[in-house]
N, C-alpha and C positions, 0 to 999 in steps of 0.2 A: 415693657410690653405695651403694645399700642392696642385700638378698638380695632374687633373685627370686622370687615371688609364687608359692608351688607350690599344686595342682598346674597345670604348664606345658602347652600345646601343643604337638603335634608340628607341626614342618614340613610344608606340604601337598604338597609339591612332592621326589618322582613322587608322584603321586596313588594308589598302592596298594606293595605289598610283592612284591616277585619270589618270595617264599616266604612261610609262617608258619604254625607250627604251635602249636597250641592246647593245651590241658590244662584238667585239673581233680584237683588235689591236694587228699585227704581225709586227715584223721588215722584211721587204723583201723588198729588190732594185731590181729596175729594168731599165735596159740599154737596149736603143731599136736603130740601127741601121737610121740616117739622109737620108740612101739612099735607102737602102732593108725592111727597118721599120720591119726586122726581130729583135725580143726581147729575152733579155736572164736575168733570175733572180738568187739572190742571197739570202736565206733562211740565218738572224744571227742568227735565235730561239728562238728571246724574245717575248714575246708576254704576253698581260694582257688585263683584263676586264674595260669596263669603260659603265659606263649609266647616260643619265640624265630622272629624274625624278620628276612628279609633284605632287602635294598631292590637295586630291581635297578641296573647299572652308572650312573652320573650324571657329570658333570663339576664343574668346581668352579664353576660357576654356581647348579648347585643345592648342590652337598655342600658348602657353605659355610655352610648353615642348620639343618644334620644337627652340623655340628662346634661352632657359637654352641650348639644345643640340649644339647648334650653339656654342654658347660661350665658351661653353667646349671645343670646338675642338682646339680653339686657330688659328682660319686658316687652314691653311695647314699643322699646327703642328701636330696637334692629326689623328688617326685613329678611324674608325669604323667599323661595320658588318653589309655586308646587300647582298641577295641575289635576285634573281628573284622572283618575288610577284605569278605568277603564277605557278612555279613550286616546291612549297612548301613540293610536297608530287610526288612518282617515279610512274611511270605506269604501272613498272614491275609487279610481285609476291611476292619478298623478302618480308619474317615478320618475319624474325632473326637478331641477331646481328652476323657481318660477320668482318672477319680480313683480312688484308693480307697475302698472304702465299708464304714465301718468302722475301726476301730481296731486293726492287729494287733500280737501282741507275737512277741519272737524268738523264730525256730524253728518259722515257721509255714512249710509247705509249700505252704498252699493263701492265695489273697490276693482276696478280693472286688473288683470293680471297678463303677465307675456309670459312664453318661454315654455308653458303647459304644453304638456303632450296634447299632441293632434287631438283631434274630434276624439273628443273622450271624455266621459262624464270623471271629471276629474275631484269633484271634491259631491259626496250626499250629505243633505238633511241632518244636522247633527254632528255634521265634524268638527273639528276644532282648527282653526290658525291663530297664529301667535305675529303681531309686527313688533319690531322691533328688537335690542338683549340688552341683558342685564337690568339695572335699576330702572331703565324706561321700559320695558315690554309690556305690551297690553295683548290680551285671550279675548277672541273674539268667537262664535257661531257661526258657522255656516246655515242659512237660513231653508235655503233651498237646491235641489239638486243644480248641479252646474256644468257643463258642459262647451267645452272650449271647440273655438271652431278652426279649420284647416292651417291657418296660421298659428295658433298656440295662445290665443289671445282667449279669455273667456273674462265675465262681470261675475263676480262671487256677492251674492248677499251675506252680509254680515247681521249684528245682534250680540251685545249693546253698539248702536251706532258710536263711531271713529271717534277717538278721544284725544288723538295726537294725528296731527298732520302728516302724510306722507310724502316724502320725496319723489320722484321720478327715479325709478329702477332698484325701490330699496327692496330687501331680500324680506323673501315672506317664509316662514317658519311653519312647517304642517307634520313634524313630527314630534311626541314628547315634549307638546307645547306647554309651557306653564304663564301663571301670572306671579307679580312680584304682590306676595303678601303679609301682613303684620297678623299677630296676636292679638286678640280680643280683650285680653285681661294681660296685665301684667302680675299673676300671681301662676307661675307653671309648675303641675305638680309631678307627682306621679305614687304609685300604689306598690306596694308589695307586699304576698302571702307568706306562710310559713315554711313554704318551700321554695324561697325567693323567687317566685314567676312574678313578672314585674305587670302591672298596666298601666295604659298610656294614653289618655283622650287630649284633644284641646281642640279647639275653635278661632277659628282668624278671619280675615277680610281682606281683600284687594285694596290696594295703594293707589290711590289716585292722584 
């Protein structure tokens, strides 16, 4: 038997999270003056995703695929993919497949896109894209509404600025977007009552 293939799937089965809360953890010091309590910060620009999350009560028909996924991971060794439960699908317009246009390099905020549907506010405030699959995929924000003009071209704001360089025409990801993430602890447990209904929490962080 060889190691599994990271990063893994999660189990589909409940099909959402009874809970889950989201984050976005930046590197930024801050130095604040003992006598003027005036403050001055310092941006390093790392920054990654981290959530914990509960699954609501299940029996061992499903939490038997929650415990195989557990032990797969190996701890902290292995990765997986998992994104935000409620943002599964953009609120925009987009129903094309759309690329990058252009070459960007890291730390770019802003990211050209082709191929969008005409004049159309193609991605709002709070959507999610994904560059990249598999073990390299980074989950980005859409910052601001966007809208492409009669060519198909529009600029998306992003958030956390670009963490991996982009090619010229690679494929941009805006549904069911996830990021590749690790376990917080390598100690995975799980619960169960007298009436074997199982519970489920754990907490993880983006791969950088």
């Amino acid at each position: 038997m060889t190691e599994p293939s990271y990063p893994l799937s999660m189990p589909t089965s409940p099909s959402n999270f009874r809970t889950s809360e989201w984050r976005i953890q930046t590197t930024v010091a801050v130095s604040e003056s003992p006598y003027s309590y005036k403050s001055q910060t310092s941006d390093f620009g790392g920054s990654k995703w981290t959530t914990t999350v509960e699954l609501p009560p299940m029996k061992r028909d499903e939490a038997y695929a929650w415990q195989v996924f557990f032990m797969q991971l190996h701890g902290r060794h292995g990765t997986f993919l998992l994104g935000d439960p409620d943002s599964k699908t953009i609120r925009g317009g987009l129903n094309s497949v759309i690329n990058v246009n252009g070459a960007h390099s890291v730390g770019a905020y802003s990211i050209s896109v082709e191929n969008a549907t005409a004049s159309t506010v193609i991605f709002k405030a709070g959507d999610y894209i994904q560059f990249g699959s598999g073990a390299t995929q980074k989950l980005h924000m859409v910052t601001a509404d966007c809208t492409s003009n009669a060519s198909g071209v529009a600029t998306v704001e992003i958030e956390p600025k670009l963490k991996s360089a982009l090619a010229n025409d690679s494929a941009i990801v805006y549904a069911n977007t996830k990021a590749v993430m690790r376990m917080d602890s390598n100690e995975l447990s799980w619960t169960a009552d007298q009436i074997s209904v199982y519970g489920i929490s754990f907490s993880c962080s983006e791969v950088i």
